[in-house]
C-alpha positions as CSV (number, residue, x, y, z in Angstrom):
1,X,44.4,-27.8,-13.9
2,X,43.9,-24.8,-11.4
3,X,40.8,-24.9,-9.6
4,X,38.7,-21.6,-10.0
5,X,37.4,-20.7,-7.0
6,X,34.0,-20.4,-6.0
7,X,32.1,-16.7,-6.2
8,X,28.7,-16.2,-4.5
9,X,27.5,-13.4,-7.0
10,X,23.9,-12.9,-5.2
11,X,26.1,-11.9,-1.9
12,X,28.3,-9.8,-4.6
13,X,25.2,-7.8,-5.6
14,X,24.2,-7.2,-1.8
15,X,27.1,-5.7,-1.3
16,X,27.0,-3.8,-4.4
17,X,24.0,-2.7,-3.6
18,X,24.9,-1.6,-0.4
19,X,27.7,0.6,-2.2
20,X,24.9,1.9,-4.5
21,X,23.0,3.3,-0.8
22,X,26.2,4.6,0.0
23,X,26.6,6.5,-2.9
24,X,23.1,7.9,-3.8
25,X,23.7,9.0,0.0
26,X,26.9,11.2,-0.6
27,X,26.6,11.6,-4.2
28,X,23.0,13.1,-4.8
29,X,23.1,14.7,-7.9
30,X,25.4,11.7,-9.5
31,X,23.4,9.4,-12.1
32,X,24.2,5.6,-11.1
33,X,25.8,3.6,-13.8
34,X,25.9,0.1,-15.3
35,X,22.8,-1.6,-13.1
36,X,21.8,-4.8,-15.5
37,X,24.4,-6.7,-14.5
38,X,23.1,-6.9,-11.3
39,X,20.1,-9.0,-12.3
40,X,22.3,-12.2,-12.2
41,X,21.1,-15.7,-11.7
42,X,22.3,-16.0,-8.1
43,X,20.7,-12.8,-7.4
44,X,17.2,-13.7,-8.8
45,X,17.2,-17.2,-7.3
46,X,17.7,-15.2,-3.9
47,X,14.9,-13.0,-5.1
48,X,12.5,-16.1,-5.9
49,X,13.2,-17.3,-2.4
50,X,11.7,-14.4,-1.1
51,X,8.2,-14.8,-3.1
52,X,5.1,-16.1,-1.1
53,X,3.5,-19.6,-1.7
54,X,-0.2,-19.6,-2.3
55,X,-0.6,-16.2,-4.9
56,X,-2.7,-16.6,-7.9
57,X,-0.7,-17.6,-11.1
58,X,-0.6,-15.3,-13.8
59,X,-1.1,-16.4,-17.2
60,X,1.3,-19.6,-17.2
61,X,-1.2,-21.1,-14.5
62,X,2.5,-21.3,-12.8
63,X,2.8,-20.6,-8.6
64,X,6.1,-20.5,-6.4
65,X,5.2,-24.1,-5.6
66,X,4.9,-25.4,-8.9
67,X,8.5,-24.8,-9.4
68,X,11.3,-27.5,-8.3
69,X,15.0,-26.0,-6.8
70,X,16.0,-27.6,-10.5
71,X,13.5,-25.9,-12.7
72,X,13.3,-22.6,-10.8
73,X,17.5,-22.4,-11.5
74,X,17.0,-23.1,-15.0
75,X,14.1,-21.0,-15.6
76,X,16.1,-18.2,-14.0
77,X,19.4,-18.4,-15.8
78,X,17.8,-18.7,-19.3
79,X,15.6,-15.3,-18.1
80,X,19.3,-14.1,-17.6
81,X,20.6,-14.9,-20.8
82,X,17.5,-13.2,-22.5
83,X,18.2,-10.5,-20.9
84,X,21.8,-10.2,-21.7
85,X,21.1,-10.8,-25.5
86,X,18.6,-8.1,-25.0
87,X,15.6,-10.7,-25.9
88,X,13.6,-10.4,-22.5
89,X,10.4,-9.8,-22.9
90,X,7.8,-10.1,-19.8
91,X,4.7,-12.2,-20.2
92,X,1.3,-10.1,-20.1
93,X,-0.2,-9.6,-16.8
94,X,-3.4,-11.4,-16.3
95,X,-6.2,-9.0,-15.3
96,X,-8.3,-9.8,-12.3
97,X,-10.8,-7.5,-10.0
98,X,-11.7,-7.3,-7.0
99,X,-14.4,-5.1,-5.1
100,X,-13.8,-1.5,-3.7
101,X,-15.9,0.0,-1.0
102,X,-17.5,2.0,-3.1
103,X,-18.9,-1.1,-5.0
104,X,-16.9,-0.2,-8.1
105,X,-14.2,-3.1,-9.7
106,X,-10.3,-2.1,-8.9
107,X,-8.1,-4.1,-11.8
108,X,-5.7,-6.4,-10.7
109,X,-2.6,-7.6,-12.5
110,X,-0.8,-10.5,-11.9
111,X,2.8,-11.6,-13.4
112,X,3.8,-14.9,-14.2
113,X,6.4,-16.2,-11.4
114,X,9.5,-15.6,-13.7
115,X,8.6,-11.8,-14.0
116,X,7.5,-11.4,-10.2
117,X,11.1,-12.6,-9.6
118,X,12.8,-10.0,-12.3
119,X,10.2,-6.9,-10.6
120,X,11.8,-8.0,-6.9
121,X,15.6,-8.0,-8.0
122,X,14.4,-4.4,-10.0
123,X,12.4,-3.2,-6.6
124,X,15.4,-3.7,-4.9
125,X,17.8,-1.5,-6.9
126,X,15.4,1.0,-7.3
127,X,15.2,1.3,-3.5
128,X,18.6,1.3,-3.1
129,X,18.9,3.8,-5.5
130,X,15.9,6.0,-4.6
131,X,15.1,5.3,-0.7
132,X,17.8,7.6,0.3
133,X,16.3,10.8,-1.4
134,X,12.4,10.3,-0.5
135,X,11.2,12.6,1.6
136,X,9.7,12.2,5.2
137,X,6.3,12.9,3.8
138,X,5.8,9.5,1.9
139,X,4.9,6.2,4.0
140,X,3.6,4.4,1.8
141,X,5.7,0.6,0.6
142,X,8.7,1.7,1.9
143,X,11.0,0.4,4.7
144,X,10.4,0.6,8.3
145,X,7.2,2.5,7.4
146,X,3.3,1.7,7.5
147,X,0.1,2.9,7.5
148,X,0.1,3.5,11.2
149,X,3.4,5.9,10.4
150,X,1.1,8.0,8.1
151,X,-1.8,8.2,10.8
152,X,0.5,9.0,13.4
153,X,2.0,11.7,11.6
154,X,-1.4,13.6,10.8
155,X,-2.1,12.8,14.5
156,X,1.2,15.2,15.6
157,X,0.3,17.6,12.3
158,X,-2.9,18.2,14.1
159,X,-2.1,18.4,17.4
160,X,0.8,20.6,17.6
161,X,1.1,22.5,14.3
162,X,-1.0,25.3,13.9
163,X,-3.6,23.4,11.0
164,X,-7.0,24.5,11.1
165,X,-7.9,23.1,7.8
166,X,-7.4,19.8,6.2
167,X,-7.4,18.6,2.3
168,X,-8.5,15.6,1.3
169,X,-7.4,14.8,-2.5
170,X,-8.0,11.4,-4.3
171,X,-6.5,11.4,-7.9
172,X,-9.1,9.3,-9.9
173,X,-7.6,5.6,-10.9
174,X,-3.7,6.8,-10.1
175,X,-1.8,3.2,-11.3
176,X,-4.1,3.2,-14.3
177,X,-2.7,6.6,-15.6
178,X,0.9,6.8,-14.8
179,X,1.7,8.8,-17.3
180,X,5.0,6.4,-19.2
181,X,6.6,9.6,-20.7
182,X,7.0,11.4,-17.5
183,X,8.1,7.9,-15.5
184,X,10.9,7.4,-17.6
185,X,12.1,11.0,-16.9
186,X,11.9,10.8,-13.3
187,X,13.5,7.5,-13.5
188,X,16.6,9.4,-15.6
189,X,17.2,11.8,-12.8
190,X,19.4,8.5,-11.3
191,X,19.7,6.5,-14.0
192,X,21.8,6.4,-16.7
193,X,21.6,2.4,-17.6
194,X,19.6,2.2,-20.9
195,X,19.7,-1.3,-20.7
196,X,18.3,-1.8,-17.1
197,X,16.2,1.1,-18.1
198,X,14.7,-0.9,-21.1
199,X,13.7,-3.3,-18.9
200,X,11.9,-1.4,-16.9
201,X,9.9,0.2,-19.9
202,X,9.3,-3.7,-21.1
203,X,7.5,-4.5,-18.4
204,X,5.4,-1.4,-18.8
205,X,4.6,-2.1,-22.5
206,X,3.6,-5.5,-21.5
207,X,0.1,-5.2,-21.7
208,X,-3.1,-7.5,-20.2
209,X,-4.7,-10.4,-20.7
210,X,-8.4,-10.4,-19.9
211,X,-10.8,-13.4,-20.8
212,X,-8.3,-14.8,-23.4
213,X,-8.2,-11.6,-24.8
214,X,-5.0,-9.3,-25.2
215,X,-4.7,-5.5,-24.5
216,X,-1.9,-3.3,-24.9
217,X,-1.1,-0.4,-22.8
218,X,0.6,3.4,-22.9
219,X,0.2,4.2,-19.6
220,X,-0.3,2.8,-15.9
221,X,1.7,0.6,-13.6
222,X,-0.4,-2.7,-12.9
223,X,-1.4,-2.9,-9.3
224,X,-0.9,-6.7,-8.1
225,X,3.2,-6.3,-9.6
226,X,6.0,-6.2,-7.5
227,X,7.6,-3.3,-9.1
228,X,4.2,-0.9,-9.5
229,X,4.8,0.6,-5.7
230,X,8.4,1.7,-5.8
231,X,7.4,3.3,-9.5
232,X,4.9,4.9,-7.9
233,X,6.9,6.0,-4.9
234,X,9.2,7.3,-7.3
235,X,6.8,9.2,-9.9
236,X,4.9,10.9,-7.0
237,X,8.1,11.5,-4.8
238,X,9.0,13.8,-8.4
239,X,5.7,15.4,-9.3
240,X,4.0,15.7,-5.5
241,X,6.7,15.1,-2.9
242,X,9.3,17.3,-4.1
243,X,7.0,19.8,-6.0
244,X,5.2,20.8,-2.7
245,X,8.4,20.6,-0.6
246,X,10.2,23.1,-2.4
247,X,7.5,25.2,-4.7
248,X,4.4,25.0,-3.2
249,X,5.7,26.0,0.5
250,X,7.6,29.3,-0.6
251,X,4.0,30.7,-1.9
252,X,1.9,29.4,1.1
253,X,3.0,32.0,4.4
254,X,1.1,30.2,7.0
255,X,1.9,26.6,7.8
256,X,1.1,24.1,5.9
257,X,1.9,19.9,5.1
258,X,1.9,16.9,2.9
259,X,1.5,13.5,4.3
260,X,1.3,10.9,1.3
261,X,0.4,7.0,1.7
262,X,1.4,5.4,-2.2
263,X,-1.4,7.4,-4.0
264,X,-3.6,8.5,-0.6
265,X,-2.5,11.9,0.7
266,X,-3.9,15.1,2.9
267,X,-2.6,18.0,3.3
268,X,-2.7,20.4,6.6
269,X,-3.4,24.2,6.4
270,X,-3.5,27.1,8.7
271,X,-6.5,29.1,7.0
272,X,-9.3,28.5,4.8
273,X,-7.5,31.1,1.9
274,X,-4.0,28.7,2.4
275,X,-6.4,25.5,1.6
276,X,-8.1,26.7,-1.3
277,X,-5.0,28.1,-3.0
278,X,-3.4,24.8,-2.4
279,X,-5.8,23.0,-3.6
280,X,-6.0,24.6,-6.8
281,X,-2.1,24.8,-7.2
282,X,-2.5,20.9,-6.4
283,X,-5.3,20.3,-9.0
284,X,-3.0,21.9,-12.0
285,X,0.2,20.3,-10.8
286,X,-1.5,16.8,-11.4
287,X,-3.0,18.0,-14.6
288,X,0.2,18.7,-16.1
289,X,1.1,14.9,-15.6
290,X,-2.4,13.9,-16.9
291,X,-3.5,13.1,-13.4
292,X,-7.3,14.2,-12.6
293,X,-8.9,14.5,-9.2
294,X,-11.9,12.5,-8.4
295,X,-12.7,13.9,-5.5
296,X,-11.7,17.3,-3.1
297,X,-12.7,18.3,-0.3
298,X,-11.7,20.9,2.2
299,X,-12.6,20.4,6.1
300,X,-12.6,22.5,8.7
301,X,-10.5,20.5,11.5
302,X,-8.7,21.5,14.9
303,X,-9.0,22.7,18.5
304,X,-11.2,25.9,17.2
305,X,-13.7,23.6,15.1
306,X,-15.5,22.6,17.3
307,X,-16.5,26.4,18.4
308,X,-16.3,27.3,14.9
309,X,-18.8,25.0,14.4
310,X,-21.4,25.8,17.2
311,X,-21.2,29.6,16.2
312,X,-23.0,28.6,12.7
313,X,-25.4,26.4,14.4
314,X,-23.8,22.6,13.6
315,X,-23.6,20.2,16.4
316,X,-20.5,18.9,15.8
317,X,-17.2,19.8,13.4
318,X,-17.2,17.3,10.3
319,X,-15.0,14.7,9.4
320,X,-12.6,13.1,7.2
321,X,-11.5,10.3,6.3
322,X,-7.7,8.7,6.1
323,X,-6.5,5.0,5.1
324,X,-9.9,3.6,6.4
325,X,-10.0,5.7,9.1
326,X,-12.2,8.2,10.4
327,X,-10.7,11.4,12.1
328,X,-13.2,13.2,14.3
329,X,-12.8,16.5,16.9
330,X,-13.2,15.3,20.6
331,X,-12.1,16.5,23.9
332,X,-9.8,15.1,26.5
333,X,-11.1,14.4,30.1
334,X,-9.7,17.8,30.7
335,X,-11.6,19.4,28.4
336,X,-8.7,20.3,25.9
337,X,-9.0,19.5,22.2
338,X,-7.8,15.7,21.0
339,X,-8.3,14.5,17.3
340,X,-9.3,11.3,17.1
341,X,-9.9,8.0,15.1
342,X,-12.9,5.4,14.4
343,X,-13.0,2.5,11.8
344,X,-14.6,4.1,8.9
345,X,-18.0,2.7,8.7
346,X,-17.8,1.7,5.5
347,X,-15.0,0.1,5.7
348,X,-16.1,-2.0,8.6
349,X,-19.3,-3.1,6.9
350,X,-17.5,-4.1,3.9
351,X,-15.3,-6.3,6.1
352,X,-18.2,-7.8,8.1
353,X,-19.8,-8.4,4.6
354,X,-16.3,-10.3,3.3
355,X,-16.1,-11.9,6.4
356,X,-19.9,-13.4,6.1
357,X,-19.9,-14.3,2.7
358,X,-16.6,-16.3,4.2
359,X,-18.4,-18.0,6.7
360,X,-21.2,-19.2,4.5
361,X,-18.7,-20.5,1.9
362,X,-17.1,-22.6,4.5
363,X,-18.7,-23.7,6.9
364,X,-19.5,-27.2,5.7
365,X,-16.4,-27.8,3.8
366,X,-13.6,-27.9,6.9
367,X,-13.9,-28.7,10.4
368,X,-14.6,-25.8,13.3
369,X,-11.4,-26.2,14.5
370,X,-10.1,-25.2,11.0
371,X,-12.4,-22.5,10.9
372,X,-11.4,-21.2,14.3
373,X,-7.9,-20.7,13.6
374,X,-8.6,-18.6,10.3
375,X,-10.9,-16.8,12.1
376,X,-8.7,-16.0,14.9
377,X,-6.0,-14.7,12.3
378,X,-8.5,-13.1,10.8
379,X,-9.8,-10.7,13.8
380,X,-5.9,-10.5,14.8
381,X,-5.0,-9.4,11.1
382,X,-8.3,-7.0,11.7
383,X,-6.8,-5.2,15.2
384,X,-3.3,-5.2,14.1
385,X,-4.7,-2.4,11.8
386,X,-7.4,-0.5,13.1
387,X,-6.1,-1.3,17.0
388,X,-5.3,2.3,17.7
389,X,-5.6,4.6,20.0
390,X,-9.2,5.4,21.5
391,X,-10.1,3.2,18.6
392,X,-11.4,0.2,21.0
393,X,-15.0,0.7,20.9
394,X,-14.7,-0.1,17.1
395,X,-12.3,-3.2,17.1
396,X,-14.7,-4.6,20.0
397,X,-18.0,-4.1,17.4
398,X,-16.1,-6.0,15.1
399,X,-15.3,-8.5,17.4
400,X,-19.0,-8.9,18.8
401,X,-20.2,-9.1,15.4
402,X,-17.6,-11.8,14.1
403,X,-19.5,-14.2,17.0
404,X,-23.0,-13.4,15.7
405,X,-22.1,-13.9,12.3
406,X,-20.0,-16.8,13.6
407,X,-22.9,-18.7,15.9
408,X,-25.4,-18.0,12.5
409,X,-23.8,-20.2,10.4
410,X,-22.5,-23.0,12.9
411,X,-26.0,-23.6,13.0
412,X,-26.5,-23.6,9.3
413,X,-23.9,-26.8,9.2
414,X,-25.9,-29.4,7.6
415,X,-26.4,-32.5,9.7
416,X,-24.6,-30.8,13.0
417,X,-26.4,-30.2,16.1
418,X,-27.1,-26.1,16.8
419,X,-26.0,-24.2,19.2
420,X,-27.8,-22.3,21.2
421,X,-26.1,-18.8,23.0
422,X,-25.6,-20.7,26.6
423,X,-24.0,-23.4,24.5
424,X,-21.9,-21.3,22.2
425,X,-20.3,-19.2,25.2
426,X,-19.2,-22.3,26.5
427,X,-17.6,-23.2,23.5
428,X,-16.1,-20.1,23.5
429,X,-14.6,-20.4,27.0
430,X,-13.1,-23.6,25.8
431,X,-12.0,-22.8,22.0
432,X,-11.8,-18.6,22.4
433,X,-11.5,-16.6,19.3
434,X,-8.6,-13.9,19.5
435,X,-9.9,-11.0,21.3
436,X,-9.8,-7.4,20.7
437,X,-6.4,-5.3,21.6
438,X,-5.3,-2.3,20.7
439,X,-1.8,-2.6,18.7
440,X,-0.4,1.1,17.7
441,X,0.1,3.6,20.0
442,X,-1.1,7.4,18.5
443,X,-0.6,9.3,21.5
444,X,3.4,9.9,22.4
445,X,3.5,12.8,20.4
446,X,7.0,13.7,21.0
C-alpha cells in the first residue's frame, strides 16, 4: 500500500495567507474568494498555541490550561467539522465589567477558549485581507503600531503642520453600537465567502450571558473578543478613515488631519471656521451609521495659543486630552513653541487607587519578595507607557507614590515588624523597586 505523504496544512494556510497579502496588495478592487477552508484543524491548533494562560474563562469555566495537547486537538477538529456541516454555532460571551475613569462600568465579554481560538484564525485573515488598504491614520490593534505611534503622530501634526485648532470627538459606547447591517457591508467590499462570512455574523448574533441570565444582541462587537478590534478597524477604516480621506478633505481648504486610535481619534485644523465645519460634517457622518457623540470639544492649540490666549486675559492656552495623556502648550529653552505631554491626572489617580486597593489585598497573603517582583513589573508596565518625552516628572510622582503606598501597608502585615523610613530606604538599597525611565522618544520629528 502507497504511503500518503505527510501535509502540514497550518504551514499551507501561512502561506496562503501570505498569497492573500500579496493579492489584496496588487489586486485592490478584487473581492477575495473561498476563505473557510482556511479554518482547518492544523491551523486553529497553531492559533490556540498562541492564546495566553491565566485569562478568565468564559461561560464553560474552561482556560488555555485546562485543556490537554489531546483534548485541545479533539475539541478543535470537531469545531472544524461543525463548521464544515455549517452547524457552528459560538457559545454566548460571558459579560463582565470593569471600572472606567469616569467611575462608570465598561462591559466586558469573554469567549469560551474554543471560540477565542476560531476569532484568532478569523483576526488573522481579516488582517491579511484588510491590513494592506488601512490608511496611515489608524494605530490602533494593528501591526508594528501602538499607542505611542498615535501620540507621536499628533506630536509632528502639531509641530510642523500649520494646525491651530484641535478636535477632540468621543463616540458614546462605540463596540456597543456597531451598527451589524453596515459591518457586514463593509466587510463585502473584500469578501465574497458567504460561508466564512456567516461565521463572522454567528459570532455577532451570539449574544451574553449575565448572572445566569441570557441576552441577545443586534448590534455591537463584544470588547474582551479576539475578533472585536480588527472589526472595528475595519468598520471605522470605511465610515471615518476613508470618508475623511477622500470627502471630507476636498471641502476643508486649509490643512487639516485625522489621527485614529481603535475608537479614540482627534483631528487637527488650521482655523477655528475649518474645526467647526468639521466637526459638524463629523457629527452627521456617525449619525448616519447610528453612532452618537458623547462628547466634542474644540481647543485652541499651537505656537500662536499661547498669545492668543494672553490677548483675552487667560494665563495659559487650554488642554486636551489623548490616550491618557495630557497635551499642554510650553516653550523650548529657546523660547520657541513645543507641545507637550503629562499623565492625565485622572488617569494617574485611578492607577495609584488600583494599585492601593492591590497592595491592601495582598500584603498578607504572599511574601515581600513576591510582592516586589509584581510591583517592579508593575511600575515597569506603568513607564513603558507614559515614559515619554518631557514626561519624567510624572512617571517619577508615580514612582514616589508607589513607595509610600508601598511602606503603608508593609507596616499593616499582621504579626511583622514595621518599618520605619531609615529602615525602608535600606531595604530599598538592598531589594530596589524598578525605577522610573523614560521609554518612547517624541522628539525626532523627522
Amino acid at each position: 500500500m502507497k504511503q500518503v505523504p505527510y501535509v502540514d496544512m497550518g504551514n499551507i494556510t501561512a502561506t496562503k495567507l501570505a498569497l492573500i497579502i500579496k493579492r489584496s496588495k496588487t489586486k485592490p478592487h478584487e473581492k477575495i474568494l473561498s476563505l473557510a477552508y482556511l479554518l482547518n484543524t492544523p491551523y486553529l491548533i497553531e492559533c490556540f498555541k498562541e492564546l495566553h494562560k491565566g485569562k478568565a474563562a468564559g461561560i464553560d469555566g474552561k482556560q488555555v490550561e485546562t485543556y490537554t495537547d489531546e483534548t485541545i486537538t479533539q475539541e478543535i477538529a470537531q469545531t472544524v467539522a461543525k463548521m464544515k456541516a455549517k452547524r457552528y454555532r459560538p457559545k454566548p460571551v460571558k459579560r463582565v465589567y470593569i471600572k472606567k475613569i469616569s467611575g462608570e462600568q465598561r462591559p466586558l465579554g469573554i469567549p469560551t477558549v474554543i471560540d477565542k481560538v476560531v476569532q484568532l484564525g478569523i483576526t488573522k485573515i481579516l488582517e491579511a485581507i484588510y491590513e494592506p488598504h488601512f490608511l496611515d491614520v489608524s494605530y490602533g490593534f494593528r501591526p508594528n503600531k501602538s499607542a505611542h505611534h498615535a501620540l507621536k503622530a499628533v506630536h509632528r501634526m502639531v509641530m510642523t503642520k500649520p494646525v491651530n485648532w484641535i478636535i477632540d470627538i468621543d463616540i458614546k459606547d462605540f463596540f456597543d453600537n456597531v451598527d451589524h447591517h453596515w459591518l457586514i457591508q463593509c466587510l463585502n467590499q473584500r469578501i465574497n465567502d458567504s460561508d466564512f462570512r456567516s461565521i463572522i455574523i454567528k459570532f455577532l448574533k451570539a449574544g451574553v450571558i449575565e448572572q445566569g441570565k441570557y441576552y441577545e444582541v443586534d448590534k455591537g462587537t463584544p470588547q474582551g473578543g479576539i475578533l472585536s478590534p480588527i472589526l472595528s478597524n475595519i468598520y471605522l477604516h470605511y465610515i471615518l478613515d476613508l470618508w475623511f480621506e477622500h470627502k471630507e478633505k476636498q471641502c476643508i481648504q486649509g490643512y487639516t488631519e485625522l489621527v485614529r486610535y481603535a475608537d479614540d481619534f482627534i483631528i487637527g485644523a488650521q482655523t477655528k471656521q475649518h474645526a467647526q465645519q468639521i466637526l459638524r460634517d463629523v457629527q452627521e457622518r456617525l449619525r448616519t451609521f447610528n453612532l452618537t457623540v458623547s462628547k466634542a470639544r474644540i481647543t485652541e492649540f499651537g505656537r500662536y495659543a499661547h498669545e492668543n490666549s494672553t490677548n483675552r486675559g487667560k494665563r495659559k492656552p487650554d488642554t486636551f486630552d489623548f490616550l491618557g495623556l495630557t497635551h499642554y502648550c510650553a516653550t523650548s529653552r529657546k523660547g520657541n513653541f513645543l507641545m507637550k505631554a503629562k499623565t492625565n491626572r485622572k488617569r494617574l489617580n485611578q492607577k495609584l487607587k488600583e494599585l492601593n486597593e492591590w497592595l491592601r489585598a495582598i500584603r498578607n497573603m504572599v511574601k515581600a519578595e513576591e510582592i516586589w517582583n509584581v510591583l517592579s513589573a508593575k511600575l515597569r508596565g506603568h513607564y513603558n507607557y507614559y515614559g515619554i518625552s518631557g514626561n519624567y516628572q510624572s512617571i517619577q510622582e508615580y514612582y514616589y507614590r508607589t513607595l509610600c503606598l508601598t511602606f503603608k501597608w508593609m507596616n499593616r502585615r499582621s504579626q511583622k515588624q514595621s518599618f520605619n523610613w531609615q529602615e525602608f530606604a535600606t531595604y530599598l538599597k538592598h531589594y530596589p523597586l524598578s525605577k522610573p525611565k523614560l521609554a518612547f522618544n517624541m522628539y525626532d520629528l523627522w
